[in-house]
C-alpha positions as CSV (number, residue, x, y, z in Angstrom):
1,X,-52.5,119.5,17.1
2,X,-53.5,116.5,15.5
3,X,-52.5,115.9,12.2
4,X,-55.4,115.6,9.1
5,X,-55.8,112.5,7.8
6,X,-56.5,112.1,3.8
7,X,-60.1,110.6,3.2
8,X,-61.0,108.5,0.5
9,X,-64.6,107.4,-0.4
10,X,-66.5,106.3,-3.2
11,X,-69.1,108.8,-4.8
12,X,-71.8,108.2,-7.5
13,X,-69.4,108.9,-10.6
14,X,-66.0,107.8,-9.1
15,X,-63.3,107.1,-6.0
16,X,-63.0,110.6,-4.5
17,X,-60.4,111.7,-2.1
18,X,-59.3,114.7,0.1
19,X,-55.8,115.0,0.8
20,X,-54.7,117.6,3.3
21,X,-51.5,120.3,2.0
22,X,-48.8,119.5,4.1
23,X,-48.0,123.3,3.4
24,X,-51.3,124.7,4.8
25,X,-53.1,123.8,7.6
26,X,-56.6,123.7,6.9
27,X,-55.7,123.6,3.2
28,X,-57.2,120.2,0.9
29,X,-57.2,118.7,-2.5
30,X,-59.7,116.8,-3.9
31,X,-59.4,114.5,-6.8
32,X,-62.0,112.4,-8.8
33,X,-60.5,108.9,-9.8
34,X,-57.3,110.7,-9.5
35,X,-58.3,113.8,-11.5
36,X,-57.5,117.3,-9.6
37,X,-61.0,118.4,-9.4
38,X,-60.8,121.3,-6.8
39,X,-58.5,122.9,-3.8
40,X,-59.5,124.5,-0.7
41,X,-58.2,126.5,2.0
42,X,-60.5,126.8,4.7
43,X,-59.1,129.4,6.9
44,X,-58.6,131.7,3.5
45,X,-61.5,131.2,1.2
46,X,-60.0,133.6,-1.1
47,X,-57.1,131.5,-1.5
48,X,-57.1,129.8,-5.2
49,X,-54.0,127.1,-5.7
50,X,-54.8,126.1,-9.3
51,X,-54.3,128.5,-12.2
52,X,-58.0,128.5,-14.1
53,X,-59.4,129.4,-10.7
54,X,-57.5,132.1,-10.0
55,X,-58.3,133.5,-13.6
56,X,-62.5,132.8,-12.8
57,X,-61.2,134.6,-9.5
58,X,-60.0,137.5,-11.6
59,X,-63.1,137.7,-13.8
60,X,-65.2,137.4,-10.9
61,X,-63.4,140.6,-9.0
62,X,-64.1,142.9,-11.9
63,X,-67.7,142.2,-13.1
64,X,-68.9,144.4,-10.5
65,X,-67.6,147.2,-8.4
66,X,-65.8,145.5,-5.1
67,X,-67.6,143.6,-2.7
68,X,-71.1,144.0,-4.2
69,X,-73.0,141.0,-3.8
70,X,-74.3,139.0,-6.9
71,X,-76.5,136.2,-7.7
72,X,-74.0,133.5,-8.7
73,X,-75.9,130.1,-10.3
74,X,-72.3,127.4,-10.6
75,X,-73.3,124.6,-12.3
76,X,-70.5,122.0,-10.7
77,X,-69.4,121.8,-7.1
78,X,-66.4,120.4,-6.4
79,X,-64.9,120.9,-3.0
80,X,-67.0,124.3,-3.6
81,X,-63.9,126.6,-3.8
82,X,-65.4,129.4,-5.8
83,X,-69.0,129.7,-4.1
84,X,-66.5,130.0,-1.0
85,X,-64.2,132.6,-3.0
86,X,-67.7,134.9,-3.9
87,X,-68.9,134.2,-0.2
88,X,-65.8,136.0,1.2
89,X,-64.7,138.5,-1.3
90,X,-68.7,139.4,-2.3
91,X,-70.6,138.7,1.3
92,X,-74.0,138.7,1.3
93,X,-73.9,137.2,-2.5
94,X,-77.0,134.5,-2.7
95,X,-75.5,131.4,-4.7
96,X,-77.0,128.2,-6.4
97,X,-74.5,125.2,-6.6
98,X,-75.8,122.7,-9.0
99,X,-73.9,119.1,-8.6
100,X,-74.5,115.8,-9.9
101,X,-72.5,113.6,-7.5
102,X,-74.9,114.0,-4.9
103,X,-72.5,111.6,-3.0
104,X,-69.8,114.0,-3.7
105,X,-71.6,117.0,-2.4
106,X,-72.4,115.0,1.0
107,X,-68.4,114.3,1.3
108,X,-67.5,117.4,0.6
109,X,-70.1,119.2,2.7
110,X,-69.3,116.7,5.4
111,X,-65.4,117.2,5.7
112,X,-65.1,121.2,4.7
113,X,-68.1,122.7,5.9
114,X,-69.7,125.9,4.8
115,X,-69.0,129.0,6.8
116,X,-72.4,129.9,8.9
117,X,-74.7,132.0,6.6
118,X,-72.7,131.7,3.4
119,X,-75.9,132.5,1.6
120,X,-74.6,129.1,-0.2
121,X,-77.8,126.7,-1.5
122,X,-76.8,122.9,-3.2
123,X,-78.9,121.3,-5.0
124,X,-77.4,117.3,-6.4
125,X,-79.3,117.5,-10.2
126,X,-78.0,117.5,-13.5
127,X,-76.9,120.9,-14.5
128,X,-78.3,121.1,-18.1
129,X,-81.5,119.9,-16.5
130,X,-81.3,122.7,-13.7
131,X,-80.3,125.5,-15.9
132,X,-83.6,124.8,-18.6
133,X,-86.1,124.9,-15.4
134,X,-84.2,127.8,-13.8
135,X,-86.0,131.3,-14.6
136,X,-85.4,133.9,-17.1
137,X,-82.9,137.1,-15.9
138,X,-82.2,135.0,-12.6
139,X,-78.5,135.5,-12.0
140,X,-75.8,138.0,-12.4
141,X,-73.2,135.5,-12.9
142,X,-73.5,131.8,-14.5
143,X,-69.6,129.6,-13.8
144,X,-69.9,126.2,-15.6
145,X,-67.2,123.9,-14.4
146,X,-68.8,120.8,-14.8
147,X,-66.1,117.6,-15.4
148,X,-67.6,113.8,-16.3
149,X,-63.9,112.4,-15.2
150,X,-61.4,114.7,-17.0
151,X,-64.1,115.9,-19.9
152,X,-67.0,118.3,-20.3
153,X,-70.2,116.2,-20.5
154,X,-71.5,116.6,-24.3
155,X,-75.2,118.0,-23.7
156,X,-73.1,121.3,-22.0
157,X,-71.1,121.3,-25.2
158,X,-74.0,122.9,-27.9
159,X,-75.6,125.5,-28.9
160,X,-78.6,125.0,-27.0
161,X,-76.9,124.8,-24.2
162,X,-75.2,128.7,-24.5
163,X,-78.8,129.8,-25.3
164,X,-80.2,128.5,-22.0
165,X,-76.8,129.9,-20.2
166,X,-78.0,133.2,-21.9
167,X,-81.9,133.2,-20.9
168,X,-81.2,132.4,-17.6
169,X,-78.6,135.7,-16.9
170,X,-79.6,139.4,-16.2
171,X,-79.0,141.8,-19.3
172,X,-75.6,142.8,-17.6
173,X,-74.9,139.2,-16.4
174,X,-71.5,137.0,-17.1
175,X,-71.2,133.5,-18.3
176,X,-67.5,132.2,-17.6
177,X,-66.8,128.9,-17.9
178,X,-63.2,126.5,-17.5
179,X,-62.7,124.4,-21.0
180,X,-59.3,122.0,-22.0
181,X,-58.4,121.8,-25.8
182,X,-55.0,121.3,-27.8
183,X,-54.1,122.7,-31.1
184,X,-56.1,122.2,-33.7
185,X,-58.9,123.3,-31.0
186,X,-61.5,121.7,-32.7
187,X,-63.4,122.1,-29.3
188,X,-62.2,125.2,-28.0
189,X,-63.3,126.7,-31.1
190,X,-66.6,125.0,-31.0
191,X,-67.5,126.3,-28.1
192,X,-66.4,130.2,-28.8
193,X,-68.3,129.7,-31.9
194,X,-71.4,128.7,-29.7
195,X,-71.1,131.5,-27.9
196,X,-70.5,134.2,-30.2
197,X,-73.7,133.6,-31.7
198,X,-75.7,134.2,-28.4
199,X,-73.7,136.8,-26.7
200,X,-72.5,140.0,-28.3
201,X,-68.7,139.7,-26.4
202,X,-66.1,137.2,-25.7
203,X,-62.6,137.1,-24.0
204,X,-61.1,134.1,-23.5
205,X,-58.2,133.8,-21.0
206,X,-55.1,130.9,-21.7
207,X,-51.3,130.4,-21.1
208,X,-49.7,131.5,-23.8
209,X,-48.4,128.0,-24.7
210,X,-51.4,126.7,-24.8
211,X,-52.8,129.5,-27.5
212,X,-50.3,129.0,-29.5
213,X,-50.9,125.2,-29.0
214,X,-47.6,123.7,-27.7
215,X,-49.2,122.3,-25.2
216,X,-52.8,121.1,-23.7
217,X,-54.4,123.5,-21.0
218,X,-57.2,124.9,-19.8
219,X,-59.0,128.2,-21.0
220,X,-61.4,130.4,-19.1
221,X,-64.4,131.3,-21.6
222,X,-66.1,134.8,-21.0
223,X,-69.3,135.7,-22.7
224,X,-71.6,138.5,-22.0
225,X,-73.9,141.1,-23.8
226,X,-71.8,144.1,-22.2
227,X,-68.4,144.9,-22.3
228,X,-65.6,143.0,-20.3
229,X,-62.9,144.8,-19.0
230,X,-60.5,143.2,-20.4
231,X,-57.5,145.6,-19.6
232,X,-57.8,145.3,-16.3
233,X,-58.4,141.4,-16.7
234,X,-55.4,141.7,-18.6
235,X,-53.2,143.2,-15.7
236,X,-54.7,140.7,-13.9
237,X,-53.8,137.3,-15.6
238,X,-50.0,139.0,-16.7
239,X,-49.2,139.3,-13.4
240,X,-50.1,135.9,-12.0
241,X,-47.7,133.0,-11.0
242,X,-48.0,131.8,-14.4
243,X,-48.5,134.4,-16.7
244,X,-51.9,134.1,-19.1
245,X,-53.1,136.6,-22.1
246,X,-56.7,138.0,-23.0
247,X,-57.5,137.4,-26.1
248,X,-61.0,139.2,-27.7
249,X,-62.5,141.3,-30.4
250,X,-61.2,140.7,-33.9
251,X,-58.2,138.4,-32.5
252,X,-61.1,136.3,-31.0
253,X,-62.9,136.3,-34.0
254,X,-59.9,135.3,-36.3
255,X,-59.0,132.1,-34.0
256,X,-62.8,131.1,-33.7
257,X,-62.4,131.2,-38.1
258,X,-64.3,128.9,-39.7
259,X,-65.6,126.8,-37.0
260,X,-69.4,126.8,-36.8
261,X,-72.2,126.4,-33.6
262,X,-72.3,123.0,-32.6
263,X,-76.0,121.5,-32.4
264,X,-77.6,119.0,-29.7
265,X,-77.3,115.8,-32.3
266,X,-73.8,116.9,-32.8
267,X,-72.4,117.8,-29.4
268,X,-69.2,115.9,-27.9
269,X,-67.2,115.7,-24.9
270,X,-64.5,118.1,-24.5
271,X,-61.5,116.0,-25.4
272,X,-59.1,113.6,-23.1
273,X,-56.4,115.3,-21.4
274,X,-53.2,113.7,-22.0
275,X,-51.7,111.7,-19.0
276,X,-50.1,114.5,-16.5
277,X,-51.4,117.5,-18.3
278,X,-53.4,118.6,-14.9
279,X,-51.7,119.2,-11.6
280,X,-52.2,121.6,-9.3
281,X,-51.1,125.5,-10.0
């Protein structure tokens, strides 16, 4: 058996590399300009190493009865892991992957292939570009997961933005989408604040540590016009390998507090993780 070699190449918005897990065969990271950016395991698609994935994992198990297909639009591709994830846990599912670093996509697409009829489509375009020309009540899901470096690009940051998120879902659809803040949370309360004024729920799934803001992490954002189930969510996230809580209704709406929507002129990055706050979970 010959042994993977790590690949290193440059793409349109950085150095990317593939590095194989010495603990899993078929298993790879890819980082941008150093930055964990995704993880796959091609012999178990369902497989999610790092922690927010495994919490979009959960969200994504229980927005429909198992193994339904959905009509997923994921704005950011990666190394693809969760159109794979929704391609083997949801089969038949018809998925739009929307990535800037057309480069990238090539790589990626190159070196960890698609299963045959994954009912996966990419498409190397801006994603705030793609989401206002995409049609009304088009997809059942929407997973933004779109990273400039280490930072959410500003114009996916405003209100604007949620609107559009919210025009382009069914009714019953789901917007979930991966954010990094630290205590004050200017940003993470931004965005909730953004949200909660298009969509009639929230949840919003963290580490414990990071709510209570000892340290910087990632969130998992969940908006939506119908209820989320957040007990079994809840289940869910408390027994993973690191334990997170779901946070909604009034306890939502007390940390979200004063902040207000944030407006195209306004918007921002999401702000710069400090050095070693990402690795792989």
């Amino acid at each position: 058996m010959s042994e993977a070699i790590p690949v290193s190449r440059a793409v349109d918005h950085g150095t990317a590399k593939l590095m194989p897990d010495v603990d899993r065969e078929r298993a790879w990271l890819l980082t941008v300009d150093g930055a964990p950016q995704s993880y796959v395991d091609l012999d178990d698609p369902a497989y999610l190493e790092f922690e927010y994935a495994r919490r979009l994992g959960y969200v994504l198990d229980t927005v429909a009865e198992e193994g339904r297909p959905l009509d997923v639009l994921h704005l950011g591709g990666g190394a693809l892991t969760l159109p794979r994830y929704v391609a083997a846990t949801r089969p038949g599912s018809r998925q739009d992957v929307v990535e800037a670093d057309r480069a990238l996509l090539e790589l990626v697409v190159e070196q960890l292939p698609l299963a045959q009829g994954s009912g996966v489509a990419l498409h190397a375009a801006d994603a705030r570009a793609w989401l206002e020309a995409a049609p009304d009540d088009s997809a059942d899901v929407l997973i933004a997961d779109v990273f400039g470096g280490s930072r959410v690009p500003a114009h996916l940051t405003s209100l604007a933005y949620a609107r559009e998120a919210e025009r382009v879902l069914r009714p019953g659809g789901v917007y979930l989408t991966n954010l990094a803040d630290a205590a004050p949370f200017a940003f993470l309360r931004s965005q909730l604040a953004n949200f909660a004024a298009v969509f009639e729920e929230l949840a919003l799934i963290a580490e414990p540590g990071v709510l209570r803001g000892r340290r910087f992490g990632n969130a998992v954002l969940v908006a939506s016009h119908r209820s989320v189930d957040t007990a079994a969510l809840a289940r869910r996230t408390a027994a993973d390998a690191f334990p997170a809580r779901v946070e909604h209704g009034a306890a939502l709406r007390d940390f979200i507090g004063a902040a207000r929507p944030v407006h195209d002129t306004d918007a921002v990055p999401s702000p710069e993780p400090p050095d070693g706050a990402f690795g792989i979970g």
